[in-house]
N, C-alpha and C positions, 0 to 999 in steps of 0.2 A: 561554548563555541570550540571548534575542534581546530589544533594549530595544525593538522596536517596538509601540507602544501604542495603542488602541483603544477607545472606547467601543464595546459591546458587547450588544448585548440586541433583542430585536422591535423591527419598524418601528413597532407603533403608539405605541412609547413615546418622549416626547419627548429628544431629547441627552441636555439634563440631567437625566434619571432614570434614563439607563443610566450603570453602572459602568464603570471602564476597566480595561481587562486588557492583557496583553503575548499579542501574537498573533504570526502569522507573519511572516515574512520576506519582502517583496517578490523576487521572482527574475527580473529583467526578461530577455526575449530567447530564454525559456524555455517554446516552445508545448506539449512535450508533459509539462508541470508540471500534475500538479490538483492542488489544495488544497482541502480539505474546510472548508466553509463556518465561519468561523471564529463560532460560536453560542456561545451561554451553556452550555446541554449540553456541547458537546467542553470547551471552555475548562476548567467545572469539573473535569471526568475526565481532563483534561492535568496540574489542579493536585493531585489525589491523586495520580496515580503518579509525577509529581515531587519532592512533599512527603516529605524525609528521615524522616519521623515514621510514615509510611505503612506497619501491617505485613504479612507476606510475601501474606496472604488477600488484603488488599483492594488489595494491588498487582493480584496475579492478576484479580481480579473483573473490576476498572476496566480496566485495562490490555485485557481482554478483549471489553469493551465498544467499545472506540476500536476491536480491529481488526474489531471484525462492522461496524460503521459503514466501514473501508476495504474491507472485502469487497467489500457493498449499491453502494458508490460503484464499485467495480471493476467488478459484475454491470452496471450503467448504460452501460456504454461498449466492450459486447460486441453485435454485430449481430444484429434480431431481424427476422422475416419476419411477415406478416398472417398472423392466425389466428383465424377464426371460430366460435366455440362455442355448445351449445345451454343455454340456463340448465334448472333444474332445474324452473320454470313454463312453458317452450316457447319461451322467445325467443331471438332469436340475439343473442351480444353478439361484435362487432369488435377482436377484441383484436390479440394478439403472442404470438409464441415465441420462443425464444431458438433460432438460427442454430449448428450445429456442436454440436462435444463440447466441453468444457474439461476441464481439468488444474489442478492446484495443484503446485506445484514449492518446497520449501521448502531455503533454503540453512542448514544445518545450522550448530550446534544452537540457533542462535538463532531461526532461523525456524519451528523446527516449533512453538514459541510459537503461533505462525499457525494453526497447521491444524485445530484443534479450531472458531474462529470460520468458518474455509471450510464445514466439514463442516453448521454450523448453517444455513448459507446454503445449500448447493448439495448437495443429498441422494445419498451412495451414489459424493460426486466421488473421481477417481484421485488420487492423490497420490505426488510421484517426491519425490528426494531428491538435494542436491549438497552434498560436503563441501569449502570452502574455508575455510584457517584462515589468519589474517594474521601475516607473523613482526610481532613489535611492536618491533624495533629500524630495520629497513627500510621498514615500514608495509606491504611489498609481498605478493598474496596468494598461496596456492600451494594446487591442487588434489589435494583425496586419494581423492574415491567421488564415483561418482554412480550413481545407482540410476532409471532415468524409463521411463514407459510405453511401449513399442515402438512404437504409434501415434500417439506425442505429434507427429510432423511433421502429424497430420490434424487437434490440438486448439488451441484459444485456450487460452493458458496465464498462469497469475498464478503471477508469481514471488513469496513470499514472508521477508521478511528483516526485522524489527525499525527495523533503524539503516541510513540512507545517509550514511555519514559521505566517507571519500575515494572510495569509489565501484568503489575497484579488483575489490572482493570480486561487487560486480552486476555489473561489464563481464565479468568472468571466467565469469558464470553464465549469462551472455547468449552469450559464446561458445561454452558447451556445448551452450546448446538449438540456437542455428546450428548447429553441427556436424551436430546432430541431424535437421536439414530443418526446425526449426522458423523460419518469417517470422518476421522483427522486427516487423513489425507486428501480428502476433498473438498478441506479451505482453504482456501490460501486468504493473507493479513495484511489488506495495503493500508501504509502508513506516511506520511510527509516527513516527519522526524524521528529519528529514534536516538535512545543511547545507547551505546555497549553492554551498561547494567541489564536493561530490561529488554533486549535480545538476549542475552546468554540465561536470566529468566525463563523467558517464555519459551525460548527452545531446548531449554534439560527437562521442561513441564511437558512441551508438547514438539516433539525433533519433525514431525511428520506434517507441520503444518508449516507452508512455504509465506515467510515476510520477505514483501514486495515492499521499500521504502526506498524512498528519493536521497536520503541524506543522513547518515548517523554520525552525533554529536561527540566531543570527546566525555561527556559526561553528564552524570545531575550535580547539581548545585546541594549544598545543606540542607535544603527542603525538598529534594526528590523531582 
């Protein structure tokens, strides 16, 4: 758990009226890190699916709320083109569209966690599958399926995984879409938790692939 602490709450309210909470983890040196705005909202819905007392429902609930908020932040930093429409009174309004096809890519079975908030965000999106399971004596990962769209070298892809802990399990997953003709630059990594270790990992591995995570941790434990 990470000691870094915070007051917390809207600007219009003075210091001392906001509460302090334990937030993220600063990650210096780390450009293709976002961190989702640490607010009163995540904060809370970090501390229920924390909270050992929490049961299996309202884990689900919350915990499902945090990723449609990494999703929304992932749809943000996908390329969009002008796009002009007629409103339904005759006026034109100056808008956007979103640039290409995406994908969802969920590293199994913790990721497919993920895919129900993708689907709430992004209507009718594909969705591939990669099986990496970690031996937990080596910590090292080994690949067993992957299952991804034929066309996925033509889409922006959002890799899906819960936890970036040592990172081996995302480098490995990033190798598959490479293999695949997928850019590094056109995945982005949403994650609920991450530590420091397996950010600076996965991004000396791969600098061009943008993590989207809610929360990173002051560390791993003995066991990774």
């Amino acid at each position: 758990m990470s000691d870094t602490k915070s007051s917390v709450g809207p600007d219009y309210q003075h210091e001392s009226q906001k509460p302090t909470a334990t937030v993220s983890t600063p990650v210096e040196g780390v450009g293709s890190l976002i961190v989702l705005p640490q607010t009163p909202q995540l904060i809370a819905l970090l501390s229920i699916i924390r909270n050992k007392d929490t049961n299996r429902g309202d884990f689900i609930f919350y915990a499902n709320r945090i990723i449609r908020l990494l999703v929304e932040e992932g749809l943000n930093h996908l390329p969009t083109v002008e796009h002009t429409v007629t409103t339904p009174v005759g006026r034109t309004y100056d808008g956007l569209a979103f640039q290409g096809k995406i994908c969802g890519v969920s590293i199994m079975r913790a990721g497919e966690a993920m895919e129900q908030g993708l689907r709430e965000c992004c209507r009718s999106v594909r969705i591939g599958k990669i099986l990496i399971q970690r031996d937990e004596e080596t910590a090292q990962p080994k690949l067993f399926y992957d299952k991804l769209p034929d066309d996925i070298a033509n889409r922006w892809v959002l890799l899906l995984d819960p936890m970036l802990a040592t990172g081996g399990s995302a480098i490995m997953a990033v190798d598959v879409l490479k293999s695949r003709g997928v850019p590094e630059e056109r995945i982005l990594f949403l994650n609920v938790l991450a530590s420091p270790q397996g950010v600076r990992n996965f991004a000396s591995k791969y600098p061009k692939v943008r993590i989207v995570t809610a929360f990173v941790d002051e560390g791993l434990n003995e066991k990774k």
